[in-house]
Every structure is written in C-alpha cells, then in structure tokens.
Chimera marker file (.cmm) of the C-alpha trace (Angstrom):
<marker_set name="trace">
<marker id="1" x="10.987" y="-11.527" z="45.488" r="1" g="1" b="0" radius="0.5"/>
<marker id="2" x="9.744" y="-11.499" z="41.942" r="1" g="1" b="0" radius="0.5"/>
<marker id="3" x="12.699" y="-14.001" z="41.019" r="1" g="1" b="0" radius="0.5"/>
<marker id="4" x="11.456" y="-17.044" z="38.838" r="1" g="1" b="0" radius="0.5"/>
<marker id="5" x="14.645" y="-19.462" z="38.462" r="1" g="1" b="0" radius="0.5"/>
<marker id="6" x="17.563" y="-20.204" z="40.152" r="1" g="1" b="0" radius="0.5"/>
<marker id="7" x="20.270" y="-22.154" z="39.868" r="1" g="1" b="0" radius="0.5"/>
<marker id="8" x="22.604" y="-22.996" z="43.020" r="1" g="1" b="0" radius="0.5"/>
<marker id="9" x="25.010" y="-25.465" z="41.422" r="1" g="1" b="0" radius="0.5"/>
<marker id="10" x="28.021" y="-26.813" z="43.368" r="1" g="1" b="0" radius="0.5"/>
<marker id="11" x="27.323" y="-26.107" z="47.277" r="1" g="1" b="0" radius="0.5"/>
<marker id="12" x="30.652" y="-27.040" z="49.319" r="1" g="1" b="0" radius="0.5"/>
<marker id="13" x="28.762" y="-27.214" z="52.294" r="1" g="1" b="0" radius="0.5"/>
<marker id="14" x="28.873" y="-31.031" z="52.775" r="1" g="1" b="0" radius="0.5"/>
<marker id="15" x="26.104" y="-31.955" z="54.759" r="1" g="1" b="0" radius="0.5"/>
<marker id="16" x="26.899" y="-36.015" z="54.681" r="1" g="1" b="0" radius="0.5"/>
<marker id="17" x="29.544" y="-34.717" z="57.871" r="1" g="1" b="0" radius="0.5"/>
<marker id="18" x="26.991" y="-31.986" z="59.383" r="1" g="1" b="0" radius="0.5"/>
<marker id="19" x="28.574" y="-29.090" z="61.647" r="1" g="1" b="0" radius="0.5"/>
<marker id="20" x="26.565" y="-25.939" z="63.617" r="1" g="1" b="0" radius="0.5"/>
<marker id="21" x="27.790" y="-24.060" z="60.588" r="1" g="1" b="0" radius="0.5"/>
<marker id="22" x="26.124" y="-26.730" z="58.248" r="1" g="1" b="0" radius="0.5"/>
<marker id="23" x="22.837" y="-26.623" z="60.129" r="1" g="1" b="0" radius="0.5"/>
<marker id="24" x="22.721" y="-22.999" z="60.156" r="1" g="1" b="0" radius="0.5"/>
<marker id="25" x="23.120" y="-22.517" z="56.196" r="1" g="1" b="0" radius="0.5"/>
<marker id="26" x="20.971" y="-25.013" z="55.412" r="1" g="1" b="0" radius="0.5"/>
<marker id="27" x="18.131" y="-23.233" z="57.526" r="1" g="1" b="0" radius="0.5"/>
<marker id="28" x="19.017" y="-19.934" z="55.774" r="1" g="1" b="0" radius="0.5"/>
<marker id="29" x="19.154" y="-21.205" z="52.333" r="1" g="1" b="0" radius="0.5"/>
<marker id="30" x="15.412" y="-22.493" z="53.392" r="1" g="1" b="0" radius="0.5"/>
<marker id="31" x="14.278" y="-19.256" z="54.850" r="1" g="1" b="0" radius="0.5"/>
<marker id="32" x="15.700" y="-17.580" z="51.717" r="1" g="1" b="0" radius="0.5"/>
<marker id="33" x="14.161" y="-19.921" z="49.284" r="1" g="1" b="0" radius="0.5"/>
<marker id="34" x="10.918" y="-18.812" z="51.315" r="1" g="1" b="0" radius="0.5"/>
<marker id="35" x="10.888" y="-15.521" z="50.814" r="1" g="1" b="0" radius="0.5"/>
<marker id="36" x="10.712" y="-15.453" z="47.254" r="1" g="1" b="0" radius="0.5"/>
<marker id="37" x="7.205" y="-16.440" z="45.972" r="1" g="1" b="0" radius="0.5"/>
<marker id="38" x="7.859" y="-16.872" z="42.499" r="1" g="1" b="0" radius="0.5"/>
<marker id="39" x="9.826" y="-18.993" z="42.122" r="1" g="1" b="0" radius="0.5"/>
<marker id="40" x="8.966" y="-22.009" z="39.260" r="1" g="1" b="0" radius="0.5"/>
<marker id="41" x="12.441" y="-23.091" z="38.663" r="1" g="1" b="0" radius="0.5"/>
<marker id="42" x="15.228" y="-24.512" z="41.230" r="1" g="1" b="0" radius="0.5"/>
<marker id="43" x="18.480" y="-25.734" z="40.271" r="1" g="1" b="0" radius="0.5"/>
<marker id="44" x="20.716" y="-27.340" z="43.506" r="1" g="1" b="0" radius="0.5"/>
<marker id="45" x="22.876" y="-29.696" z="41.081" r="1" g="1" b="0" radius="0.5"/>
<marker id="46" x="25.996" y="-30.899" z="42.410" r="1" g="1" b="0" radius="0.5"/>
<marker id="47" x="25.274" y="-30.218" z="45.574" r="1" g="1" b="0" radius="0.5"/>
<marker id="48" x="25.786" y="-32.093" z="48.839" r="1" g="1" b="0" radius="0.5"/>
<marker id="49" x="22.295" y="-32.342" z="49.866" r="1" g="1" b="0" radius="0.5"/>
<marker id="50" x="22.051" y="-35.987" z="51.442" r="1" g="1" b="0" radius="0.5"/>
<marker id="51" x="18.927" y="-36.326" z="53.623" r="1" g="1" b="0" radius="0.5"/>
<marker id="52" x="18.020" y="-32.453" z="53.674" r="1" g="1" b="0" radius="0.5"/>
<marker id="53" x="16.314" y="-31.851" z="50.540" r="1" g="1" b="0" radius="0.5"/>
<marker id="54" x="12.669" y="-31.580" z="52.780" r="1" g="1" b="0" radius="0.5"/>
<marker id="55" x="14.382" y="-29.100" z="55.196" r="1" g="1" b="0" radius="0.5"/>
<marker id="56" x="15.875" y="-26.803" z="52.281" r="1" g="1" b="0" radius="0.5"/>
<marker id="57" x="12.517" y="-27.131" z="50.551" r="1" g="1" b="0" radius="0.5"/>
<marker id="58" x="9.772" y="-26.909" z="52.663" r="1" g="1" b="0" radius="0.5"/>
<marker id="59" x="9.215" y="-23.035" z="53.117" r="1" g="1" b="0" radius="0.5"/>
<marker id="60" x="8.854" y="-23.056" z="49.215" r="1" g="1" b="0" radius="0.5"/>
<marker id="61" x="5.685" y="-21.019" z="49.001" r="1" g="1" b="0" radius="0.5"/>
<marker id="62" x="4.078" y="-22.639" z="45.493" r="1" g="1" b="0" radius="0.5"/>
<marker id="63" x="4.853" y="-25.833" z="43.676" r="1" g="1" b="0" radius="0.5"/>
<marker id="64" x="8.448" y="-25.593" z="41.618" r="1" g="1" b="0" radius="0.5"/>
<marker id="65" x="7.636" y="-26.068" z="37.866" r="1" g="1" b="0" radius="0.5"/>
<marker id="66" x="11.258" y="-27.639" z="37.652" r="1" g="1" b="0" radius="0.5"/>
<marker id="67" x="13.713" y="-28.900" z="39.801" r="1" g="1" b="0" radius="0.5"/>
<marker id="68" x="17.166" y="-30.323" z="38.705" r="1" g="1" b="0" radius="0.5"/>
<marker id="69" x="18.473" y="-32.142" z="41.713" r="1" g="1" b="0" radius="0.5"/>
<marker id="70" x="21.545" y="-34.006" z="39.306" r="1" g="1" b="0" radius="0.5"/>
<marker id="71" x="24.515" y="-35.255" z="41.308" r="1" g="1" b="0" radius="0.5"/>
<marker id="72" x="23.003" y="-34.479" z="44.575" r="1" g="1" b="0" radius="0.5"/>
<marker id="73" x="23.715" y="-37.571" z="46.414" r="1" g="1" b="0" radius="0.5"/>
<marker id="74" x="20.294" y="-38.047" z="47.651" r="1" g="1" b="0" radius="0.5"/>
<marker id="75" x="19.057" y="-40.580" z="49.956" r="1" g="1" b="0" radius="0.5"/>
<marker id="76" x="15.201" y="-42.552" z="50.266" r="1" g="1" b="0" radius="0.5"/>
<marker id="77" x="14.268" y="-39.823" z="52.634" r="1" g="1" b="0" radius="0.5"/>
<marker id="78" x="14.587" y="-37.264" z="50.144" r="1" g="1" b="0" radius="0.5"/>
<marker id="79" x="12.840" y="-39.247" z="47.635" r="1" g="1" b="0" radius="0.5"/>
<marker id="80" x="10.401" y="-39.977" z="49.762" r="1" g="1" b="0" radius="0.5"/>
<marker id="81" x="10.240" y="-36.309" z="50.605" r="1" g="1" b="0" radius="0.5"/>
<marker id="82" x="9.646" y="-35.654" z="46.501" r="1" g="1" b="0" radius="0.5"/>
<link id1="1" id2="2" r="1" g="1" b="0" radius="0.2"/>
<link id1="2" id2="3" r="1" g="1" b="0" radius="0.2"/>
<link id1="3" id2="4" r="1" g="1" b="0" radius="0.2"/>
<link id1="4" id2="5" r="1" g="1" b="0" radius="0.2"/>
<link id1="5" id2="6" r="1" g="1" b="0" radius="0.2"/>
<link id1="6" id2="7" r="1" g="1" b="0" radius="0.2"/>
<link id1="7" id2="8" r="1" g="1" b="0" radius="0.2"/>
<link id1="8" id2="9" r="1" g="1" b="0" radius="0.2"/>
<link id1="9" id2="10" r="1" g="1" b="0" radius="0.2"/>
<link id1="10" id2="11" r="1" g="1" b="0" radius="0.2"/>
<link id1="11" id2="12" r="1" g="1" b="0" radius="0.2"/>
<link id1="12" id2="13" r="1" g="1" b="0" radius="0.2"/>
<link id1="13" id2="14" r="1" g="1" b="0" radius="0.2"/>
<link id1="14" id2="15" r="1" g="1" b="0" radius="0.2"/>
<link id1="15" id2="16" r="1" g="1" b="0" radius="0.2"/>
<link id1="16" id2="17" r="1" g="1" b="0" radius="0.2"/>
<link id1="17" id2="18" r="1" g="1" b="0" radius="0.2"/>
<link id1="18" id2="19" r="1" g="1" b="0" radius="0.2"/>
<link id1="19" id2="20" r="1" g="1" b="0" radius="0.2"/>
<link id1="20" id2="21" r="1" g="1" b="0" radius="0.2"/>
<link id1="21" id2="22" r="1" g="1" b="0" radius="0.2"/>
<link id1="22" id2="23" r="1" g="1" b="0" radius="0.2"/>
<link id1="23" id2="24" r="1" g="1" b="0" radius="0.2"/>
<link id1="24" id2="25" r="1" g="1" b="0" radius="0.2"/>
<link id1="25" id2="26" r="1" g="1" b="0" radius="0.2"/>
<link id1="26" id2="27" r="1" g="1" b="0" radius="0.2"/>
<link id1="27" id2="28" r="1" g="1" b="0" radius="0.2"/>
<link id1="28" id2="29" r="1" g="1" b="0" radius="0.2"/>
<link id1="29" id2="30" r="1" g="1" b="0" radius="0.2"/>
<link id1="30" id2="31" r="1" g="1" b="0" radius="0.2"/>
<link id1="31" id2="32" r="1" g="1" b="0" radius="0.2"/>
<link id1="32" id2="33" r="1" g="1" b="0" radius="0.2"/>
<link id1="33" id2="34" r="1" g="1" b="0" radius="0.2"/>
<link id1="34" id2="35" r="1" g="1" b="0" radius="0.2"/>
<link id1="35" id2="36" r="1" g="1" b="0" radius="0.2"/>
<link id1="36" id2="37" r="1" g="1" b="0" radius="0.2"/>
<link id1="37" id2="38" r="1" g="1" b="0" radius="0.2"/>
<link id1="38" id2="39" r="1" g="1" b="0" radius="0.2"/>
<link id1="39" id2="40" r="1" g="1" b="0" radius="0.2"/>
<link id1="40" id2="41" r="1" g="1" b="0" radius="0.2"/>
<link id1="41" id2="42" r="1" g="1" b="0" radius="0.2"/>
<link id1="42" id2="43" r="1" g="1" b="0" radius="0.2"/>
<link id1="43" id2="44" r="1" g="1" b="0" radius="0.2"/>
<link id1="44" id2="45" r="1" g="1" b="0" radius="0.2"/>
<link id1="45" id2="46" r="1" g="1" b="0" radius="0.2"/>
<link id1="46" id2="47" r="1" g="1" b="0" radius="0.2"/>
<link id1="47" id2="48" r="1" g="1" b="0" radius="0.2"/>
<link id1="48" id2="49" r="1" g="1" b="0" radius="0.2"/>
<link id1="49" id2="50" r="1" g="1" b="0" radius="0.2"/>
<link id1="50" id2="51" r="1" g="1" b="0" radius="0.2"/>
<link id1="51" id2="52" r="1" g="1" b="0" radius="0.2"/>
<link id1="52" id2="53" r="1" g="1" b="0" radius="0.2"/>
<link id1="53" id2="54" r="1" g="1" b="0" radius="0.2"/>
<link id1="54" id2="55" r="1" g="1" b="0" radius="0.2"/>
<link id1="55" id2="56" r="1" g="1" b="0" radius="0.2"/>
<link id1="56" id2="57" r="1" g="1" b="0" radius="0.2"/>
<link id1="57" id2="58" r="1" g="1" b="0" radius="0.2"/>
<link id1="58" id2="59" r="1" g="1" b="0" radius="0.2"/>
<link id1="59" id2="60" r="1" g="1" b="0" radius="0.2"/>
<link id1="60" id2="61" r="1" g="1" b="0" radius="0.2"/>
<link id1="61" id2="62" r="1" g="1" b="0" radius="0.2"/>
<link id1="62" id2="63" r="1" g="1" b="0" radius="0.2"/>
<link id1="63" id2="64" r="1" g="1" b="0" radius="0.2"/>
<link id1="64" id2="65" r="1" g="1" b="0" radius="0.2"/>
<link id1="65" id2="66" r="1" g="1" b="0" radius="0.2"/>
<link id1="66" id2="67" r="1" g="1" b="0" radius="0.2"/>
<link id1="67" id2="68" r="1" g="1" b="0" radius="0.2"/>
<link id1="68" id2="69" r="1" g="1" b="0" radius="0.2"/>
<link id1="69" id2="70" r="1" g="1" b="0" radius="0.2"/>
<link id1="70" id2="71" r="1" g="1" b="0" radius="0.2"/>
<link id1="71" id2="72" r="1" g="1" b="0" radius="0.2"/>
<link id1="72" id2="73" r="1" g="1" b="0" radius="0.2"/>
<link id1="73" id2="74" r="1" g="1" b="0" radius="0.2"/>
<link id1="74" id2="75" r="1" g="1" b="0" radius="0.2"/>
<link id1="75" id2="76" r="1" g="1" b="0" radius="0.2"/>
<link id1="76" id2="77" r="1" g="1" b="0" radius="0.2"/>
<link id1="77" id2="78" r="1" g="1" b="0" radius="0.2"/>
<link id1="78" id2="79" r="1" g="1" b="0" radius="0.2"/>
<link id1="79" id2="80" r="1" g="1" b="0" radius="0.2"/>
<link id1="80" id2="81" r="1" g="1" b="0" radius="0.2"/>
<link id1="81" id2="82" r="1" g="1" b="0" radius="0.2"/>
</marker_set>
C-alpha cells in the first residue's frame, strides 16, 4: 500500500477485441490500482488500453502526479476521460 510509482509497460491483454478474460483483468488491475493510496506515479505505456483508461483508473484514490500513457492506442473517450 505505501507504493508511490509504477510502471506496467507492455500489457498483452488486447482490449480493442475484448473477451470475459479481458473484462475480468481489467477490473482487477482497477481494484488493485485502488488499493494502494499512494500512489503519484503510473506508467501503462505500450499498452492496449483503447476506450478503458476511465475503468482502469477510476478507483485511483488521489490525483496521479504523473501518468505516461505513450503508445496506448487511446481513443476520444479516454481523452475525454483525462
């Protein structure tokens, strides 16, 4: 819980061709992110993240100081999510 940055680089879960197995990681990785108030800094780089970036972020519990979202394939939802 007392973790403060994280990188996550180079998910293979590709979410652009969702599954069961897809939804349910996603909502882990979410819960997970949760559950760890300190966190400032979030790298999910490379990762296929199309139109999920406000499911896998919203249990954050404080404002990430940085967030490197590089390669990520994102679409207007998630920047209108940002």
């Amino acid at each position: 819980p007392e973790l403060r940055s994280l990188k996550l680089q180079y998910s293979n879960v590709d979410v652009r061709r969702p599954t069961p197995e897809s939804a349910i990681g996603i909502r882990c990785l979410a819960g997970q992110l949760g559950m760890l108030p300190n966190l400032q800094e979030l790298n999910l780089g490379s990762s296929r993240l199309s139109g999920n970036l406000c499911q896998i972020l919203c249990n954050l519990q404080a404002p990430l100081e940085s967030l490197e979202l590089a390669f990520c394939s994102l679409v207007p939802a998630d920047l209108a999510f940002l």
